[in-house]
N, CA, C and O atoms as CSV, one atom per row, in Angstrom:
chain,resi,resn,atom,element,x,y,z
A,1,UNK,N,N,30.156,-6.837,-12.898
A,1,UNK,CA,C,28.975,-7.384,-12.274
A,1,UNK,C,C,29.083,-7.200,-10.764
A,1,UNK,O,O,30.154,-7.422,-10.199
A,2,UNK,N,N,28.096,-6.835,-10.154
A,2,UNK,CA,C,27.725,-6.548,-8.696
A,2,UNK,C,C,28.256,-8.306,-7.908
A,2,UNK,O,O,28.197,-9.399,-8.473
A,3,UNK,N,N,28.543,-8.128,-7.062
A,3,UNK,CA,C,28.833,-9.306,-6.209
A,3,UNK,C,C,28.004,-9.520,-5.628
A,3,UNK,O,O,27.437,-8.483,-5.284
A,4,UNK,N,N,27.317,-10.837,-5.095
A,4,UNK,CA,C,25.996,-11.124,-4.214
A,4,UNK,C,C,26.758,-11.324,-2.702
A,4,UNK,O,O,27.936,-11.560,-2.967
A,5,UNK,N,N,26.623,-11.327,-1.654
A,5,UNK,CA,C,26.577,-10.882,-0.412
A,5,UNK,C,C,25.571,-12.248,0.046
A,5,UNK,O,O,24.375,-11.959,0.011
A,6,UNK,N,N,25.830,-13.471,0.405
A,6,UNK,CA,C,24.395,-14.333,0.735
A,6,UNK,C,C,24.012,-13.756,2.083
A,6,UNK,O,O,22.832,-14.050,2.273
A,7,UNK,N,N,24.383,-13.226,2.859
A,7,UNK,CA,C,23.619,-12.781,4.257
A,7,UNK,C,C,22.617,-11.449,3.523
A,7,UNK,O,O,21.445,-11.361,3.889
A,8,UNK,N,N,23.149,-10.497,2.531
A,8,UNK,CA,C,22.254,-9.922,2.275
A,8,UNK,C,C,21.156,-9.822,1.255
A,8,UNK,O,O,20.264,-8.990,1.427
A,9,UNK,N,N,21.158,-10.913,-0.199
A,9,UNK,CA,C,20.344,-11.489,-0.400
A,9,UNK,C,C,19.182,-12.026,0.576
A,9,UNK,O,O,17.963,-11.855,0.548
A,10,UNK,N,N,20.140,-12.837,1.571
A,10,UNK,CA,C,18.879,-13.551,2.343
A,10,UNK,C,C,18.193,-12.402,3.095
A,10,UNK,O,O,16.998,-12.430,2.799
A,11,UNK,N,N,18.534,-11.150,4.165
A,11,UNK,CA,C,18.257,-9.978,4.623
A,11,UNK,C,C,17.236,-9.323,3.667
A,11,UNK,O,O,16.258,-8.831,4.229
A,12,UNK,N,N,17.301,-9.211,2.031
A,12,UNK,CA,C,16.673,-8.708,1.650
A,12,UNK,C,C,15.070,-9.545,0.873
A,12,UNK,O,O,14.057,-8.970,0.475
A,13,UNK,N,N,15.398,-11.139,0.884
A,13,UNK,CA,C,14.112,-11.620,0.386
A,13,UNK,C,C,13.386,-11.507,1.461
A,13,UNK,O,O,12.180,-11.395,1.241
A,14,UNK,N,N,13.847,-11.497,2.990
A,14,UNK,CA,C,13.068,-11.711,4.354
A,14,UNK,C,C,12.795,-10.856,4.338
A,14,UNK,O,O,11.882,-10.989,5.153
A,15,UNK,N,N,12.742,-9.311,3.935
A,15,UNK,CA,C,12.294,-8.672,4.217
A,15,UNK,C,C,11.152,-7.836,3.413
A,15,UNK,O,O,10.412,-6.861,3.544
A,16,UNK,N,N,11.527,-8.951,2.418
A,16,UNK,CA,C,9.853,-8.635,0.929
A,16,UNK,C,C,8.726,-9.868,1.871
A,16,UNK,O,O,7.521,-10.007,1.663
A,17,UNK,N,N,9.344,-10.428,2.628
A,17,UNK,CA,C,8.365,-11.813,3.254
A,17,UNK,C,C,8.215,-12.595,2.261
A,17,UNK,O,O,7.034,-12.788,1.973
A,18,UNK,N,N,9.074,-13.193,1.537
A,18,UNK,CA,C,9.337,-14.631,0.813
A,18,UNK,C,C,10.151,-15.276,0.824
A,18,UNK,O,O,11.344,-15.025,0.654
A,19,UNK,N,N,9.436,-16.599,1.107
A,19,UNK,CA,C,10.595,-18.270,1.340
A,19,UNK,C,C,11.154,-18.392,0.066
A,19,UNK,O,O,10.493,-18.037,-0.909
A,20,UNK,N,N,12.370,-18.881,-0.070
A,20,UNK,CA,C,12.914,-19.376,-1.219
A,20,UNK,C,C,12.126,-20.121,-2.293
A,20,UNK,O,O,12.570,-20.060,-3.439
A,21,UNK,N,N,10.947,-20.855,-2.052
A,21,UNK,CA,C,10.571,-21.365,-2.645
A,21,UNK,C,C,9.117,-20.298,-3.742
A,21,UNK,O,O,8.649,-20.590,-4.843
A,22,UNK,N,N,8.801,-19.104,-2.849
A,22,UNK,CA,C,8.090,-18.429,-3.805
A,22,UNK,C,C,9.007,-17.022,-4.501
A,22,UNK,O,O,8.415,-16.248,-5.253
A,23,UNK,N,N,10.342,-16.832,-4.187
A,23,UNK,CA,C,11.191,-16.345,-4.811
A,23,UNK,C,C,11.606,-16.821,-5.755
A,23,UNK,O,O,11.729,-16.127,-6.764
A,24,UNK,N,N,12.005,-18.315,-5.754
A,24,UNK,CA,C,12.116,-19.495,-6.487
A,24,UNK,C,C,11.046,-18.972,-8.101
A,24,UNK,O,O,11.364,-18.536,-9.207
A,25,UNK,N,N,9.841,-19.286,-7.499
A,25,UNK,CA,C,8.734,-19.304,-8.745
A,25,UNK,C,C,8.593,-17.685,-8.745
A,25,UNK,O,O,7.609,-17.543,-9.471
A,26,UNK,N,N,8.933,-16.600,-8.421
A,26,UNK,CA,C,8.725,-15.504,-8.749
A,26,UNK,C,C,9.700,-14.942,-10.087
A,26,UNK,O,O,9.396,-14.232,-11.045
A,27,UNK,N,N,10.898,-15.543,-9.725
A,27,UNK,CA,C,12.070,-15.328,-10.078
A,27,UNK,C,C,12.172,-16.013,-11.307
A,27,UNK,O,O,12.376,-15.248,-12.249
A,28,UNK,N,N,12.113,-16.951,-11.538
A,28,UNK,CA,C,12.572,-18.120,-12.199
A,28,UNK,C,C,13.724,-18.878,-12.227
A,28,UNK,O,O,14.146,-19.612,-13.120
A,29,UNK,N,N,14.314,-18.536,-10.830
A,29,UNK,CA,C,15.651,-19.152,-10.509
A,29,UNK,C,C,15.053,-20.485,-9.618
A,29,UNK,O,O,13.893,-20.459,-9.206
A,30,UNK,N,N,15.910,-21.602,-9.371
A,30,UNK,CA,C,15.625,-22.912,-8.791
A,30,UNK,C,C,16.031,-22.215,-7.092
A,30,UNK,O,O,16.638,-21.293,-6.546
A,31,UNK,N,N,15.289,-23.284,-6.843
A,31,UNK,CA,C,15.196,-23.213,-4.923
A,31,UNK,C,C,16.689,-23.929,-4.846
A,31,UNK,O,O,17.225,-23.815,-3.743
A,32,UNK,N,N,17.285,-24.501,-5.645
A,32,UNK,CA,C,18.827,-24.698,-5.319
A,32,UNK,C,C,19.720,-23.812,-5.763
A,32,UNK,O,O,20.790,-23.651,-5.176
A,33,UNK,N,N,19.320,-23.010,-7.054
A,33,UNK,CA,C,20.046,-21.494,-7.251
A,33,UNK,C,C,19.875,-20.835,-5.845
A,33,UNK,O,O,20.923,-20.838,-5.198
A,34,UNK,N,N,19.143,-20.451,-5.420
A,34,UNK,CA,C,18.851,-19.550,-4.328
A,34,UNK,C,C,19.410,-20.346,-3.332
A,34,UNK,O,O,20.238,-19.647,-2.748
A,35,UNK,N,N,19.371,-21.391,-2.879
A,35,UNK,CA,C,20.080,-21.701,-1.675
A,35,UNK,C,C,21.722,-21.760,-1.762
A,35,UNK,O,O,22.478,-21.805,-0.792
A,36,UNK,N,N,22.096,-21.748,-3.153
A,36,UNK,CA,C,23.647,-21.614,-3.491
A,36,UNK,C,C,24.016,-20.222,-3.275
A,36,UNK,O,O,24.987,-19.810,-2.640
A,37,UNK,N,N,22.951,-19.420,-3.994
A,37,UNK,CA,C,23.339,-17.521,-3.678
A,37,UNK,C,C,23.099,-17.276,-2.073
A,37,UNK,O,O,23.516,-16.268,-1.502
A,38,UNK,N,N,22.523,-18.108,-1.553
A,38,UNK,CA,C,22.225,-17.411,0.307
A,38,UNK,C,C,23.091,-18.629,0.989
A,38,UNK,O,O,22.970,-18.928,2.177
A,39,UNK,N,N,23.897,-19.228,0.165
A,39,UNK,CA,C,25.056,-19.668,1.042
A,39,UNK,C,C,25.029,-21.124,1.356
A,39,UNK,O,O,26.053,-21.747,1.635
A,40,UNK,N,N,23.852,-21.650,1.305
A,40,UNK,CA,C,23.396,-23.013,2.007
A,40,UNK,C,C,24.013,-23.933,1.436
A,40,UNK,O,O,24.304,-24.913,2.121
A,41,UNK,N,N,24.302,-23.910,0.372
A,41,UNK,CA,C,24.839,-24.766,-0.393
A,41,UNK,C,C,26.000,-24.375,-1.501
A,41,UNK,O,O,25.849,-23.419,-2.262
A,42,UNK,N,N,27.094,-25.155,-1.512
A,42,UNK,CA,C,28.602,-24.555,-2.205
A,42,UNK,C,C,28.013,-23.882,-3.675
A,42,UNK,O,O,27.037,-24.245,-4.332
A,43,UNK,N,N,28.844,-22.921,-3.901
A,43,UNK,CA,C,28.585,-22.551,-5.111
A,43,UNK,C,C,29.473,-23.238,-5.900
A,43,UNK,O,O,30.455,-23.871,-5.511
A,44,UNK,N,N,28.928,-23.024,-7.485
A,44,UNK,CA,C,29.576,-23.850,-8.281
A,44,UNK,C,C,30.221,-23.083,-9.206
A,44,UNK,O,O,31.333,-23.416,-9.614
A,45,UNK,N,N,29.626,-22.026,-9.618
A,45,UNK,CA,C,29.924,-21.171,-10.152
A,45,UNK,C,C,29.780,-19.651,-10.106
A,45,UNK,O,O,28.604,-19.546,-9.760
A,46,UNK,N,N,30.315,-18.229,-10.260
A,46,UNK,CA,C,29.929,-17.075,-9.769
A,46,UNK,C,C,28.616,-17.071,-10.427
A,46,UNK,O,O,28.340,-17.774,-11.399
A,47,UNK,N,N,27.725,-16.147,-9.781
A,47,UNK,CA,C,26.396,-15.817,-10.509
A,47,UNK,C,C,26.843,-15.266,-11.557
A,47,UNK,O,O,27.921,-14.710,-11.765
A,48,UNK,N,N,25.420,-15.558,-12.615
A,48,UNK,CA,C,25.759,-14.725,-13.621
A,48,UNK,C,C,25.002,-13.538,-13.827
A,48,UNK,O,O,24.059,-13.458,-13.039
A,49,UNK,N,N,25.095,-12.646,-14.577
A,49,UNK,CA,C,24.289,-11.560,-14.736
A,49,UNK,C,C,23.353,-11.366,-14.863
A,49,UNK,O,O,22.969,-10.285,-14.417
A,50,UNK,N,N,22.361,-12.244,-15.536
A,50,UNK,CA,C,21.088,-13.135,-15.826
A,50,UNK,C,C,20.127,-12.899,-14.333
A,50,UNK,O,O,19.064,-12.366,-14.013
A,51,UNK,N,N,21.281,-13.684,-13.669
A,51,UNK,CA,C,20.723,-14.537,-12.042
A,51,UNK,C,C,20.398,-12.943,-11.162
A,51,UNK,O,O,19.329,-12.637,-10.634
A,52,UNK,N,N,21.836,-11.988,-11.214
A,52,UNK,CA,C,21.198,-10.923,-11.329
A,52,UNK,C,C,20.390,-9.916,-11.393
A,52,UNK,O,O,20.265,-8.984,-10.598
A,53,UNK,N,N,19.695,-10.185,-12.623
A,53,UNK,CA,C,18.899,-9.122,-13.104
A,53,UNK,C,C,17.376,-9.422,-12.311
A,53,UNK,O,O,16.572,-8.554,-11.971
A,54,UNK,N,N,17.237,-10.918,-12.126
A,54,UNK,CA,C,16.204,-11.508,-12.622
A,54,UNK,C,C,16.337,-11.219,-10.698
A,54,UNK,O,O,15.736,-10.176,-10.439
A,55,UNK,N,N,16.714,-11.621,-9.899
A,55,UNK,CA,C,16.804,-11.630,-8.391
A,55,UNK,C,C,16.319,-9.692,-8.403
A,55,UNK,O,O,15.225,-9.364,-7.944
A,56,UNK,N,N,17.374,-8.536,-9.024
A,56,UNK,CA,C,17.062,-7.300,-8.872
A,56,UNK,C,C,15.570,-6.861,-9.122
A,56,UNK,O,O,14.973,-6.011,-8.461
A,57,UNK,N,N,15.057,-7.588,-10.199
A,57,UNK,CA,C,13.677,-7.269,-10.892
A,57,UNK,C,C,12.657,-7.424,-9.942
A,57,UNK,O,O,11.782,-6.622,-9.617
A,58,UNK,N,N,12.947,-8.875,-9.425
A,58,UNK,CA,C,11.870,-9.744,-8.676
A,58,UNK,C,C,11.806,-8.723,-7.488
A,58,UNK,O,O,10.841,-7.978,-7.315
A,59,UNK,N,N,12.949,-8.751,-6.662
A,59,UNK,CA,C,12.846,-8.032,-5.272
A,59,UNK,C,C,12.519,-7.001,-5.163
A,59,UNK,O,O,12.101,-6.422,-4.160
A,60,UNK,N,N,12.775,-6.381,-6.919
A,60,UNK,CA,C,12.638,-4.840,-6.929
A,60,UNK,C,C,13.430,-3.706,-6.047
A,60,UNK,O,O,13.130,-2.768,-5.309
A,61,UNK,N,N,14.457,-4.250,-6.483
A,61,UNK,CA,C,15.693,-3.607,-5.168
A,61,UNK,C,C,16.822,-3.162,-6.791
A,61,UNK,O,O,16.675,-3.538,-7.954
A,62,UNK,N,N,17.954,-2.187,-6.129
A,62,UNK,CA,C,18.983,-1.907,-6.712
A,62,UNK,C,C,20.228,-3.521,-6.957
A,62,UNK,O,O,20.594,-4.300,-6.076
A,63,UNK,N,N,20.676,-3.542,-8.798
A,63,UNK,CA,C,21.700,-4.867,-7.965
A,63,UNK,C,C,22.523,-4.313,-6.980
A,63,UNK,O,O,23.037,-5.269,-6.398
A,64,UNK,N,N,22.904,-3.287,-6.504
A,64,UNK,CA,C,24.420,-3.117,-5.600
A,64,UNK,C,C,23.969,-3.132,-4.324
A,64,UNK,O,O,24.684,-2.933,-3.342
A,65,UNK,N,N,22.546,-3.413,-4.299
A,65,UNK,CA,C,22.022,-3.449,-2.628
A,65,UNK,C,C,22.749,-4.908,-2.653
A,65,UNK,O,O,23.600,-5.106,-1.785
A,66,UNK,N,N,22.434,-6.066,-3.707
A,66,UNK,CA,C,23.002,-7.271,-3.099
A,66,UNK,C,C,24.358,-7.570,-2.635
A,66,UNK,O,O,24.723,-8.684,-2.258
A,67,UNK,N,N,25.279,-6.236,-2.696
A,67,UNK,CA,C,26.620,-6.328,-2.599
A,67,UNK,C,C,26.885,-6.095,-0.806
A,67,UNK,O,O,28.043,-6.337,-0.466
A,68,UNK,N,N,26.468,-5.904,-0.309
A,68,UNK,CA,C,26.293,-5.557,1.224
A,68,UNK,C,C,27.448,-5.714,1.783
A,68,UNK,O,O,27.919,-6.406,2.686
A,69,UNK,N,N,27.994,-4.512,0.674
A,69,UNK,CA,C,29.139,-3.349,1.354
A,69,UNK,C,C,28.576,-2.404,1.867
A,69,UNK,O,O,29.318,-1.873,2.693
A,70,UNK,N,N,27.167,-1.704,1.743
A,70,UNK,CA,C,26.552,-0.582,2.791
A,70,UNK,C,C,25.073,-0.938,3.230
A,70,UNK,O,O,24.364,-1.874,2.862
A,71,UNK,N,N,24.877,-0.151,3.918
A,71,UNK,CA,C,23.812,-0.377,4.667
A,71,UNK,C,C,22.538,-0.053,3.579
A,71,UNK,O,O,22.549,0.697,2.603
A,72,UNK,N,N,21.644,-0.741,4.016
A,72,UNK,CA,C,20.315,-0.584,3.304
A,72,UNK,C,C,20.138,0.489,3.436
A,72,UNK,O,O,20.613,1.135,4.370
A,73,UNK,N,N,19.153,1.122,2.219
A,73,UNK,CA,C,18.542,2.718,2.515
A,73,UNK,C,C,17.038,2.516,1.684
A,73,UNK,O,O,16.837,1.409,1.185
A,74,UNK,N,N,16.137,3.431,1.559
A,74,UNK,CA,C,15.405,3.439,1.393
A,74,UNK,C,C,15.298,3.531,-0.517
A,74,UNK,O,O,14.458,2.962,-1.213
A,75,UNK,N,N,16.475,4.459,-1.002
A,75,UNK,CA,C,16.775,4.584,-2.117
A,75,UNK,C,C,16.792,2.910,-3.231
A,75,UNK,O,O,16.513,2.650,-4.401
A,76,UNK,N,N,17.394,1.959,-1.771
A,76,UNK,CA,C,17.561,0.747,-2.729
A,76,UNK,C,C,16.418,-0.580,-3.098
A,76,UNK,O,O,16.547,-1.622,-3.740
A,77,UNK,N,N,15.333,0.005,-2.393
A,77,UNK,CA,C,13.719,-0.368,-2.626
A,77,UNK,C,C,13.120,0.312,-3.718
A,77,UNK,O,O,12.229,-0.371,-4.224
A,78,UNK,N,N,13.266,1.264,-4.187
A,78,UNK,CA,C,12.464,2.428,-4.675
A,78,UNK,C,C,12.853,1.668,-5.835
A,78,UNK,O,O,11.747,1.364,-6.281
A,79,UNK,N,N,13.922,1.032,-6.818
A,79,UNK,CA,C,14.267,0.561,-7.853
A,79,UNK,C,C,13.255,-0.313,-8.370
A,79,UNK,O,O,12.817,-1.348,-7.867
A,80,UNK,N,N,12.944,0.251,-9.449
A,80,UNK,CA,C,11.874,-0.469,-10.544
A,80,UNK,C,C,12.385,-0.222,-11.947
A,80,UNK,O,O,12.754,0.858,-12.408
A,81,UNK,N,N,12.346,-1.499,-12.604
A,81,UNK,CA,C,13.137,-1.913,-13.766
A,81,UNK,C,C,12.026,-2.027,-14.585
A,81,UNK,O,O,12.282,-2.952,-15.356
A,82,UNK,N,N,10.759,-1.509,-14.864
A,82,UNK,CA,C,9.732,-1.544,-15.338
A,82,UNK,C,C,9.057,-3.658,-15.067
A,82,UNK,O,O,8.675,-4.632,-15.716
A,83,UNK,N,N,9.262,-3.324,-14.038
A,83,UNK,CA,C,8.442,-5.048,-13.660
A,83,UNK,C,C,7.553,-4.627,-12.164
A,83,UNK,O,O,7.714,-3.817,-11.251
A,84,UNK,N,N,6.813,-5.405,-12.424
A,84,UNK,CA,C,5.645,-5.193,-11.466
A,84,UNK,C,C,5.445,-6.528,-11.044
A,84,UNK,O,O,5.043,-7.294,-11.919
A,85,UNK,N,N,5.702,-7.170,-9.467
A,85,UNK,CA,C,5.428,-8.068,-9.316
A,85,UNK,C,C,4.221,-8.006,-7.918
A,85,UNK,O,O,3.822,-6.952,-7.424
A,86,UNK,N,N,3.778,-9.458,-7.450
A,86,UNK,CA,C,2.743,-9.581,-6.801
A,86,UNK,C,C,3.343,-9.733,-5.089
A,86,UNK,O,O,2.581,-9.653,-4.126
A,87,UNK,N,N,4.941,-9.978,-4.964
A,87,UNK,CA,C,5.512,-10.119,-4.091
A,87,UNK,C,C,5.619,-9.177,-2.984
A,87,UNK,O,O,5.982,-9.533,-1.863
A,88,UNK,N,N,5.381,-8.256,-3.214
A,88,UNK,CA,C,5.268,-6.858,-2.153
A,88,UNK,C,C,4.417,-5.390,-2.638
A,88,UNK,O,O,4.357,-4.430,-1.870
């Protein structure tokens, strides 16, 4: 499983232009999942793959962009998992 990165999670919802809270309802992850993956709050447990998929789908990004061991590219937007959302 890809490792989440919370500076680049957070780097990458800011830059679809959504608050946690409509990532939150986009996603179907809780506004306290998301503030645990972007750091704000201790984690309790590693993400799971689920949390994952469902964060990759929504943002419509690659999962290994959330690993932010490299720099963003244009390649890691272009990822569509056959979901179509209203977010960007």
């Amino acid at each position: 499983m890809t490792a989440i990165s919370p500076e680049r999670l957070t780097e990458i919802r800011k830059l679809r232009g959504l608050g946690r809270p409509k990532l939150a309802k986009l996603s179907g992850l809780s506004e306290r999942q998301l503030a645990r993956l972007e750091g704000a709050l201790p984690m309790k447990d590693a993400p799971s793959a689920d949390m994952l998929t469902k964060l990759s789908d929504t943002l419509r990004v690659r999962p290994e962009a959330f690993s932010g061991t490299e720099p963003l590219t244009d390649a890691d937007f272009d990822f569509t998992h056959g979901v179509s959302c209203s977010c960007c």
